[in-house]
Structures are given as C-alpha cells and as structure tokens.
PDB file of N, CA, C and O in Angstrom:
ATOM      1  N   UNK A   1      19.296  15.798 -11.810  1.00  0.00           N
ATOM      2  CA  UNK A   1      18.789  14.944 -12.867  1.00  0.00           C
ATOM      3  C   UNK A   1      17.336  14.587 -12.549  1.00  0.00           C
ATOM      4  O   UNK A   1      17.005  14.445 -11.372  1.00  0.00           O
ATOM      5  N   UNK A   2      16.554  14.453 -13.429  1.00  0.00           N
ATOM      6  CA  UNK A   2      14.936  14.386 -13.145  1.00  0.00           C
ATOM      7  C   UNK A   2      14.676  13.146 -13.254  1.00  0.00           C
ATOM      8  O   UNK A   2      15.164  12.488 -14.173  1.00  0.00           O
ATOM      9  N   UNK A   3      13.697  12.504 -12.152  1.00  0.00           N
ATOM     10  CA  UNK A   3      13.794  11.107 -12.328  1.00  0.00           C
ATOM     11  C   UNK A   3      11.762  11.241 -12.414  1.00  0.00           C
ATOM     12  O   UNK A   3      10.939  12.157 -12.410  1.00  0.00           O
ATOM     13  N   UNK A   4      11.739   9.816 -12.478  1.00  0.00           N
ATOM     14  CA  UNK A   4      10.410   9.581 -12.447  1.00  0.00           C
ATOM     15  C   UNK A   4       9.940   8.424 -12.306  1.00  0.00           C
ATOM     16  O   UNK A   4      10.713   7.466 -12.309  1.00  0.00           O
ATOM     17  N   UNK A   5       8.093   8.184 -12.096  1.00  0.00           N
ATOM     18  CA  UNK A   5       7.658   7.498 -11.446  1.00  0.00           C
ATOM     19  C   UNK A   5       6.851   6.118 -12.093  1.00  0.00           C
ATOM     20  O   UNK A   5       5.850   6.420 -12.742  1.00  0.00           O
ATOM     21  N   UNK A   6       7.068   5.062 -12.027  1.00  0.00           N
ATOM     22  CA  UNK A   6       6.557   4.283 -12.912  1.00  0.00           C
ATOM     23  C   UNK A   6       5.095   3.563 -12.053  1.00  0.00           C
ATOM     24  O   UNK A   6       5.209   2.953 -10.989  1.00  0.00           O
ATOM     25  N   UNK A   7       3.886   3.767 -12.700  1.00  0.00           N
ATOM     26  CA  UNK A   7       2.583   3.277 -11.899  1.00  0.00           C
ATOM     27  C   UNK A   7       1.587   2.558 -13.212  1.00  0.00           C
ATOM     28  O   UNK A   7       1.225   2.931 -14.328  1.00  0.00           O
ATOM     29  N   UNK A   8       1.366   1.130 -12.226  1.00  0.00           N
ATOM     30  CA  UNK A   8       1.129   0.322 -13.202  1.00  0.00           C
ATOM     31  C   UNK A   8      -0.588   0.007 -12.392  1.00  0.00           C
ATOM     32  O   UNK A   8      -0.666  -0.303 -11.203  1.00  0.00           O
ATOM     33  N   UNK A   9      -1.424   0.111 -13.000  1.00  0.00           N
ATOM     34  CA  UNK A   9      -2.775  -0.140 -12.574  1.00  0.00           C
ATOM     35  C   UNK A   9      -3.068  -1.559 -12.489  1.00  0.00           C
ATOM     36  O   UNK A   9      -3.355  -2.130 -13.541  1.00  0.00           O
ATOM     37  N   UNK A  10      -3.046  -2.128 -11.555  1.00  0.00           N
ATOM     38  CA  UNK A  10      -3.516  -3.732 -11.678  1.00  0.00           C
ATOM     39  C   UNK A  10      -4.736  -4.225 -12.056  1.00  0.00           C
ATOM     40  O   UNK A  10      -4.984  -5.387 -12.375  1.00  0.00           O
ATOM     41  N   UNK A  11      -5.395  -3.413 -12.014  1.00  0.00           N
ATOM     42  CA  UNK A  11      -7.431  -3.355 -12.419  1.00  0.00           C
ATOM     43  C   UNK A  11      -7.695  -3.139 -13.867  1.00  0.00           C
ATOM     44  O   UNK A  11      -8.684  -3.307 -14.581  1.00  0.00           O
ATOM     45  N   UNK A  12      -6.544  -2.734 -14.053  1.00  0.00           N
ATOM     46  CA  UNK A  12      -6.731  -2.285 -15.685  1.00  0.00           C
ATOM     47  C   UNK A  12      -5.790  -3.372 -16.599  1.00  0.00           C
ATOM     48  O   UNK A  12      -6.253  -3.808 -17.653  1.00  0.00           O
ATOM     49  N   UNK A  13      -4.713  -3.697 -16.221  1.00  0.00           N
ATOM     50  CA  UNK A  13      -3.720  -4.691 -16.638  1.00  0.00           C
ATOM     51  C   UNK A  13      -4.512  -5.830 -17.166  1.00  0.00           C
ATOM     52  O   UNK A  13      -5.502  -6.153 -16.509  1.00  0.00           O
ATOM     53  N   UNK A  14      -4.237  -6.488 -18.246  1.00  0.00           N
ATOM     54  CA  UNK A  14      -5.150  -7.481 -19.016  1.00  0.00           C
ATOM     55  C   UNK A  14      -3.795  -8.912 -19.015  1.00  0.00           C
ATOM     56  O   UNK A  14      -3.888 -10.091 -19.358  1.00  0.00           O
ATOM     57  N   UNK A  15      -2.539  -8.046 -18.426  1.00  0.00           N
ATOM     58  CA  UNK A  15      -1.359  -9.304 -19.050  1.00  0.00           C
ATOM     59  C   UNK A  15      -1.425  -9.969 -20.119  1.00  0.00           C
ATOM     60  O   UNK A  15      -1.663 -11.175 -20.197  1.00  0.00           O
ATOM     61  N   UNK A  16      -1.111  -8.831 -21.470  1.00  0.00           N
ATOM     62  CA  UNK A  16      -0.672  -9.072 -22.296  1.00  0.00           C
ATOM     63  C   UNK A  16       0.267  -9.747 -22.271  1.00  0.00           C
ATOM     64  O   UNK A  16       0.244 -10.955 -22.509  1.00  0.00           O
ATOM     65  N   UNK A  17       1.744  -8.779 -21.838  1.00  0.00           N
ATOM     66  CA  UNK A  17       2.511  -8.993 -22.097  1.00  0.00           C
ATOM     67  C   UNK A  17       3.698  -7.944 -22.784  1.00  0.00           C
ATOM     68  O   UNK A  17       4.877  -7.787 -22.465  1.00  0.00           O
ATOM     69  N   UNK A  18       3.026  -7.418 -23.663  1.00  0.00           N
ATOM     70  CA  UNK A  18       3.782  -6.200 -24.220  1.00  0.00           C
ATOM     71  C   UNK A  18       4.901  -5.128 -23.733  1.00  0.00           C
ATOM     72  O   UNK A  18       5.894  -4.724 -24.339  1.00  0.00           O
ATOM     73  N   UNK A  19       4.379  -4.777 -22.345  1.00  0.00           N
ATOM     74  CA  UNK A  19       5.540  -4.304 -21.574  1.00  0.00           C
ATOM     75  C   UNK A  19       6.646  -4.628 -21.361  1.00  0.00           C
ATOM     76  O   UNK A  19       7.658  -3.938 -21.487  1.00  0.00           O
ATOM     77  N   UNK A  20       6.533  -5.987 -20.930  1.00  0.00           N
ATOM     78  CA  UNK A  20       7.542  -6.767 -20.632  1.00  0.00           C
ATOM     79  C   UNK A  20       8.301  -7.295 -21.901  1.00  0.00           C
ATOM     80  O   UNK A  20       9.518  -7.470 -21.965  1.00  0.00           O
ATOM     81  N   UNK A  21       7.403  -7.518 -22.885  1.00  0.00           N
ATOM     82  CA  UNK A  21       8.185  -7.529 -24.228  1.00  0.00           C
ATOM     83  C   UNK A  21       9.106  -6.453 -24.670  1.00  0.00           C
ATOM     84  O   UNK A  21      10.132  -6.858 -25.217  1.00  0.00           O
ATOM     85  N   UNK A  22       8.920  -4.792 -24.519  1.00  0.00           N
ATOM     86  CA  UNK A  22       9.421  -4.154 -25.236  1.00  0.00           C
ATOM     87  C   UNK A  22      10.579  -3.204 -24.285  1.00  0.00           C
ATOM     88  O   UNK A  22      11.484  -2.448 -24.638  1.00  0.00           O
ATOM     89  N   UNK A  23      10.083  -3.630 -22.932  1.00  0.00           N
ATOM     90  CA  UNK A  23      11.005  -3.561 -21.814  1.00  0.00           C
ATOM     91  C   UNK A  23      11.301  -4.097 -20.599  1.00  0.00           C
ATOM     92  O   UNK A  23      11.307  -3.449 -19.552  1.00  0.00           O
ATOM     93  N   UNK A  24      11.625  -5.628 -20.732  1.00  0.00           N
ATOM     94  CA  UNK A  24      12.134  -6.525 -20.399  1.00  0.00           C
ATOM     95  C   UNK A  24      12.909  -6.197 -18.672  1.00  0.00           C
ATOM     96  O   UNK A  24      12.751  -6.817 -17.620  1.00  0.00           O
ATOM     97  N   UNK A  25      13.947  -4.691 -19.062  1.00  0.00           N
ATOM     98  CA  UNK A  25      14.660  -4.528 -17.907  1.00  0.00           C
ATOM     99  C   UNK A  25      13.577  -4.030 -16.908  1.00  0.00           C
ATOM    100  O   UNK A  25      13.903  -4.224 -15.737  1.00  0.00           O
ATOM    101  N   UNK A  26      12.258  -3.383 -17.102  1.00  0.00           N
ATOM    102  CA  UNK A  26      12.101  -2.555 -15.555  1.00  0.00           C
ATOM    103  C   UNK A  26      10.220  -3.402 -15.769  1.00  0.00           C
ATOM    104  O   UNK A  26       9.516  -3.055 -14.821  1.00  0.00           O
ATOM    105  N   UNK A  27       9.689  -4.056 -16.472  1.00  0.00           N
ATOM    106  CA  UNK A  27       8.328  -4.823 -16.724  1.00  0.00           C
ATOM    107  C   UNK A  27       8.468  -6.543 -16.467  1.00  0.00           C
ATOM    108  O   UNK A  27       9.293  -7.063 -17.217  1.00  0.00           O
ATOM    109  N   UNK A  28       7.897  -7.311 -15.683  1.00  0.00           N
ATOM    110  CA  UNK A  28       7.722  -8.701 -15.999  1.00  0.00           C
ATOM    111  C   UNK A  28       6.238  -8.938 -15.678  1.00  0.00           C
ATOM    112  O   UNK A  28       5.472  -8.168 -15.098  1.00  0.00           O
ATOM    113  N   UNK A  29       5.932 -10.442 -16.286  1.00  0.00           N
ATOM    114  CA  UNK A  29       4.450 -10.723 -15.826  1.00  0.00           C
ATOM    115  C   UNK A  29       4.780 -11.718 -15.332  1.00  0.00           C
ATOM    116  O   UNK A  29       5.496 -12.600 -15.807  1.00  0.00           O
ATOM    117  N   UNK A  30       3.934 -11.618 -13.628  1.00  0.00           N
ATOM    118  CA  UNK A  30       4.080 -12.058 -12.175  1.00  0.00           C
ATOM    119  C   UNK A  30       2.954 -13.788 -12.618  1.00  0.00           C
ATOM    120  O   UNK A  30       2.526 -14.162 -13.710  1.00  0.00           O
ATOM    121  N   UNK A  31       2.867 -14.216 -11.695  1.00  0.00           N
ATOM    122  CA  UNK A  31       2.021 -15.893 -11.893  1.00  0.00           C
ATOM    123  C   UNK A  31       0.739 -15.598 -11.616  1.00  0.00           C
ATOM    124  O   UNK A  31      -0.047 -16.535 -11.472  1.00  0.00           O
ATOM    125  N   UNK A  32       0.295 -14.278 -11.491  1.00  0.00           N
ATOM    126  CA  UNK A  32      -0.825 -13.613 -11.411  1.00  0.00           C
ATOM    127  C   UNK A  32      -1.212 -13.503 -13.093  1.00  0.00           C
ATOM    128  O   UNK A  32      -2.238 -13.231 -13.717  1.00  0.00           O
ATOM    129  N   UNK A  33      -0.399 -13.716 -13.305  1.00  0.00           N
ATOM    130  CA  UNK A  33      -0.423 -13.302 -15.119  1.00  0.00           C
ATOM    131  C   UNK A  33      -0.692 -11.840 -15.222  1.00  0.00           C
ATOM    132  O   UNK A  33      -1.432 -11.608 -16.177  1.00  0.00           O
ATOM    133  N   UNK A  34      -0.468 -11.164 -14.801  1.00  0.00           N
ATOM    134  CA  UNK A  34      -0.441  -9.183 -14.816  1.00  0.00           C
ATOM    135  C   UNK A  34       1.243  -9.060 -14.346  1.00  0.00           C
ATOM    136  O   UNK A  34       2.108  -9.700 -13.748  1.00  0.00           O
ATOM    137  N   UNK A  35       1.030  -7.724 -15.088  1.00  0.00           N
ATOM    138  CA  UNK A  35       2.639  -7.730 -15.178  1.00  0.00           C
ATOM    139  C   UNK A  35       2.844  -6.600 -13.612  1.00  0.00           C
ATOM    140  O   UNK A  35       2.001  -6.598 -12.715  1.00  0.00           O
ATOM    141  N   UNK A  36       4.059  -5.767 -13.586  1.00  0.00           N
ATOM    142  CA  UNK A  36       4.811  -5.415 -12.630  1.00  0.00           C
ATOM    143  C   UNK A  36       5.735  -5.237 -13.136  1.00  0.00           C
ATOM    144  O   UNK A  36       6.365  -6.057 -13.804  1.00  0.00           O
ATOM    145  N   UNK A  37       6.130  -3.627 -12.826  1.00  0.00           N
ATOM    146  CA  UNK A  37       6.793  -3.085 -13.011  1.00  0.00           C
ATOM    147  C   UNK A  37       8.294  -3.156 -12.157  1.00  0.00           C
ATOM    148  O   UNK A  37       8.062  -2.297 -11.307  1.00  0.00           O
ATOM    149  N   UNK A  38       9.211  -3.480 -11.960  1.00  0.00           N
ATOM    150  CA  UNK A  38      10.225  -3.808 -11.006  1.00  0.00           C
ATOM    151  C   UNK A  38      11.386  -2.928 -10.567  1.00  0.00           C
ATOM    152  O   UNK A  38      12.151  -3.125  -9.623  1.00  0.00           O
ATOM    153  N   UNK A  39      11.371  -1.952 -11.404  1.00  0.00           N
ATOM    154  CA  UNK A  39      11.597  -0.579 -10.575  1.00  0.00           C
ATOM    155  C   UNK A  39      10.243   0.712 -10.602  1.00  0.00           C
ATOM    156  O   UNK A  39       9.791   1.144 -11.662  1.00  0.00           O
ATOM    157  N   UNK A  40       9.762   1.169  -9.236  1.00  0.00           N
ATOM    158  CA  UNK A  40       9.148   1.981  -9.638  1.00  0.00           C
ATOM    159  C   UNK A  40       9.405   3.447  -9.593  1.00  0.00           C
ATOM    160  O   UNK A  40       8.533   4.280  -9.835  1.00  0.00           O
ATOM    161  N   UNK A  41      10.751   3.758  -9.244  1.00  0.00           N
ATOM    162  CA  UNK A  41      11.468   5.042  -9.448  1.00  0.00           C
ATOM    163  C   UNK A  41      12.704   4.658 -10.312  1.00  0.00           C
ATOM    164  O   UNK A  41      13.537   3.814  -9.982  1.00  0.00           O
ATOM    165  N   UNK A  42      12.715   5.420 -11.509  1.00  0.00           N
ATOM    166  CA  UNK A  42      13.561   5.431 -12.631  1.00  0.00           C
ATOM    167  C   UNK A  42      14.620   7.117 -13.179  1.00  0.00           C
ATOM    168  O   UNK A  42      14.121   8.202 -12.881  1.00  0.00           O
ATOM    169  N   UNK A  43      15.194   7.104 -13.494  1.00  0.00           N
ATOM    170  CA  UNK A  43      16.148   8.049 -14.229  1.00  0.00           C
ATOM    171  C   UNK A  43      15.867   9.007 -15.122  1.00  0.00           C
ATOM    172  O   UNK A  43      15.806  10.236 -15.146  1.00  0.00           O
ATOM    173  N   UNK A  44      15.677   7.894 -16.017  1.00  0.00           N
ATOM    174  CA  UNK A  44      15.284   8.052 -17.471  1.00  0.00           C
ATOM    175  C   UNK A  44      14.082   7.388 -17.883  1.00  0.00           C
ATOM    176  O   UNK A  44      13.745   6.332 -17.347  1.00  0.00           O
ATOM    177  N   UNK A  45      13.330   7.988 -18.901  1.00  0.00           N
ATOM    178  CA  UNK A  45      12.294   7.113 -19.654  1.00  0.00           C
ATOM    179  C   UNK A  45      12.512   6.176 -20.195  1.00  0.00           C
ATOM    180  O   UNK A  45      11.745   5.273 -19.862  1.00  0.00           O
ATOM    181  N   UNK A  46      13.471   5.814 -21.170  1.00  0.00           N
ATOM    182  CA  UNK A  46      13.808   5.208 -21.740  1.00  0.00           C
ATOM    183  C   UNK A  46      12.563   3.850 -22.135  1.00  0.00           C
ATOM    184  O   UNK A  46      11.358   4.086 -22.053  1.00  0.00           O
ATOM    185  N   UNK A  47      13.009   2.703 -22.484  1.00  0.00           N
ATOM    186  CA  UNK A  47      11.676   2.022 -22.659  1.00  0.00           C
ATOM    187  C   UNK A  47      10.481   1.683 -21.956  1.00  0.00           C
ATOM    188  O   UNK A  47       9.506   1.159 -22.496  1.00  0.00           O
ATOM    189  N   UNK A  48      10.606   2.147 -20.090  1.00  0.00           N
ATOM    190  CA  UNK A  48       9.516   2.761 -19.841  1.00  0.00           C
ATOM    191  C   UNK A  48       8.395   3.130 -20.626  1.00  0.00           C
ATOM    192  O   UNK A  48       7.536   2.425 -21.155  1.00  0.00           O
ATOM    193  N   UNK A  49       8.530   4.174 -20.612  1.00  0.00           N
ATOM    194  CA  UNK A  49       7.825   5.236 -21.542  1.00  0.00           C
ATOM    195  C   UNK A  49       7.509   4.518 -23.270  1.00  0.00           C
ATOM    196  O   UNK A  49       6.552   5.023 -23.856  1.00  0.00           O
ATOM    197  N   UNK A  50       8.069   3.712 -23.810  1.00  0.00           N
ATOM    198  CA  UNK A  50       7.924   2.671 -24.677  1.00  0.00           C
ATOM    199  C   UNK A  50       6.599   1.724 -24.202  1.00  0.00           C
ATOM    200  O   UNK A  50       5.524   1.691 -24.802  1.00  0.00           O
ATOM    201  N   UNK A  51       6.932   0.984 -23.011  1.00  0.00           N
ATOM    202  CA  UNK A  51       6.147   0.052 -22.317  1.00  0.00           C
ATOM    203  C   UNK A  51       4.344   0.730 -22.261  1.00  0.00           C
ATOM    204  O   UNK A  51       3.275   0.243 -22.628  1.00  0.00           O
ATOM    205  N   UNK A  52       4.804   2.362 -21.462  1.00  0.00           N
ATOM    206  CA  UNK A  52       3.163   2.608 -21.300  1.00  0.00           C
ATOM    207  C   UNK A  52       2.256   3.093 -22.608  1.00  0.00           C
ATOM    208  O   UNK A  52       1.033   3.226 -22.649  1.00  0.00           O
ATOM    209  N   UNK A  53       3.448   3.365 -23.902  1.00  0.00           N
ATOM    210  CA  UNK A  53       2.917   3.296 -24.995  1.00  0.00           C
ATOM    211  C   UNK A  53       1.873   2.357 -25.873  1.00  0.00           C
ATOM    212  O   UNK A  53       0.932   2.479 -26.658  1.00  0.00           O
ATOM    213  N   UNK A  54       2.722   1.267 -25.172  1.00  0.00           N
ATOM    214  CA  UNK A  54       2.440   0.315 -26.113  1.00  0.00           C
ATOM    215  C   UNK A  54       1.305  -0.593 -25.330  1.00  0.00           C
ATOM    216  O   UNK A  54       0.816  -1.643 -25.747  1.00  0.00           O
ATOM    217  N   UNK A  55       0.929   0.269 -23.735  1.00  0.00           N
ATOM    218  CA  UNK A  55      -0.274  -0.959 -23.524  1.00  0.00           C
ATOM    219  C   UNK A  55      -1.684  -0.196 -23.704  1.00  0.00           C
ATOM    220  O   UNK A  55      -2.350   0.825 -23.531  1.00  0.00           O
ATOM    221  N   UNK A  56      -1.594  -1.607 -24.224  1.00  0.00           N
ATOM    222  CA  UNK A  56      -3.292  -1.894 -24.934  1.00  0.00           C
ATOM    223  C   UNK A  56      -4.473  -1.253 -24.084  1.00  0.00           C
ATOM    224  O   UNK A  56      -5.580  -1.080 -24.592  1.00  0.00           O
ATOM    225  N   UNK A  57      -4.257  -0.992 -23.088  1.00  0.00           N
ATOM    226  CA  UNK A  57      -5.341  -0.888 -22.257  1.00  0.00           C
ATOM    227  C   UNK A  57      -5.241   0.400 -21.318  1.00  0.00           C
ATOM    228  O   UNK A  57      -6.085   0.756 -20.495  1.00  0.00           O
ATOM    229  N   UNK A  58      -3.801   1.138 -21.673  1.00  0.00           N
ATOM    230  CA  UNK A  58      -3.343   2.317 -20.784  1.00  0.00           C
ATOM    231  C   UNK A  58      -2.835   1.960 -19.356  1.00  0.00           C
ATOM    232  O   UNK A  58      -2.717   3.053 -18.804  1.00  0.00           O
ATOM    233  N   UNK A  59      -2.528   1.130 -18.610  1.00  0.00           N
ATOM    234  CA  UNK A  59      -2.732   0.793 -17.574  1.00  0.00           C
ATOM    235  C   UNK A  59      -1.589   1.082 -17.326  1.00  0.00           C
ATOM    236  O   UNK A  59      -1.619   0.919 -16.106  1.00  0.00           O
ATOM    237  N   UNK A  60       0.091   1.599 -17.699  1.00  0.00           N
ATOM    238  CA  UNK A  60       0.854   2.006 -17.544  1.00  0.00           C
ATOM    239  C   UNK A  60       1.103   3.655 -17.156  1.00  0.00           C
ATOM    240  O   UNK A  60       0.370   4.431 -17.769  1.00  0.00           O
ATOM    241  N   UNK A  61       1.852   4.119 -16.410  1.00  0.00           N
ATOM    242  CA  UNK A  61       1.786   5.382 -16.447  1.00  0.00           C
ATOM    243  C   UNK A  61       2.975   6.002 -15.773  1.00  0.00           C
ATOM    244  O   UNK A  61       3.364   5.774 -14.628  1.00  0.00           O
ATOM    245  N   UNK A  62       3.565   6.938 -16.785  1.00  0.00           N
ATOM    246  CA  UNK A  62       5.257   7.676 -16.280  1.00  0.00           C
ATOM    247  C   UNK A  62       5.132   9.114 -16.270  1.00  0.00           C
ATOM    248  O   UNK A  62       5.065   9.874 -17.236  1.00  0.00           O
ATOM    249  N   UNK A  63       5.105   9.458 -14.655  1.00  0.00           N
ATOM    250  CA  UNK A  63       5.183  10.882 -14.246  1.00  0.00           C
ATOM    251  C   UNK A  63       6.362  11.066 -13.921  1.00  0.00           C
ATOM    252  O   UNK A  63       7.125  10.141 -13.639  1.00  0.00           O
ATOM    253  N   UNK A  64       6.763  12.620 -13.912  1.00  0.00           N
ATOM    254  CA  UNK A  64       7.838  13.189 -13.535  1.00  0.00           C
ATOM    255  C   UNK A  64       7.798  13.046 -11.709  1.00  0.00           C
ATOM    256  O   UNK A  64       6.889  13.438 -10.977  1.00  0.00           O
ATOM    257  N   UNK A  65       8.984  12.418 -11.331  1.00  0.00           N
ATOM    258  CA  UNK A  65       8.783  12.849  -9.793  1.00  0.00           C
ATOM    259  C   UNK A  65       8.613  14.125  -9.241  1.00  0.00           C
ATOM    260  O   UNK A  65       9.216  15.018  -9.838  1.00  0.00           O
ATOM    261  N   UNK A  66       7.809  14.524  -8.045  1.00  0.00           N
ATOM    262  CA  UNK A  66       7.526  15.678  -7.328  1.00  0.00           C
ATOM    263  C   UNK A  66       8.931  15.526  -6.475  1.00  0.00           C
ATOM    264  O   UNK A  66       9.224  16.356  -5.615  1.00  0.00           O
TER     265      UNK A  66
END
C-alpha cells in the first residue's frame, strides 16, 4: 500500500487556519498560531491532500513516500 509524506513549511505558513478547518484529523494550529501537521506519514491522501489544496500560501505539501 503506498503511503506518503506530509511537509508543512513553517516560513511560509501564515496560520490561517484552513487546514485544520478542512482536516481537522491530521492539521491543528499550535500557540505559535501556525499550524502542524500531526501525522507526518499517512496512508492515504484523503483530506490531506484537501488541506495542501486549500492553503493560501502553498505551504503544505504531499509526496509519495520513497
């Protein structure tokens, strides 16, 4: 089964919010106010791949594991 890699840029992260809005299970925003990703090896895309869609700023990013 192909899993993959969830990488979240902290330099680029603005803490919206959005991630964590639209995927709640594997995104939160830390008291840093930037979010974090809380698994960073995953299964499936699933709203992952939703999450790095939807940020504003790209700072999300889902590769296939090597």
């Amino acid at each position: 089964m192909p899993s993959f890699i969830v990488k979240l840029d902290q330099n680029k992260c603005i803490g919206c919010g959005s991630c964590a809005a639209v995927c709640p299970e594997n995104f939160e925003l830390q008291d840093s106010g930037k979010a974090h990703p809380l698994h960073e090896k995953i299964e499936e895309l699933g709203c992952s791949q939703v999450a790095a869609e939807s940020c504003p700023v790209q700072a999300i990013n889902v590769e296939p594991a090597e």
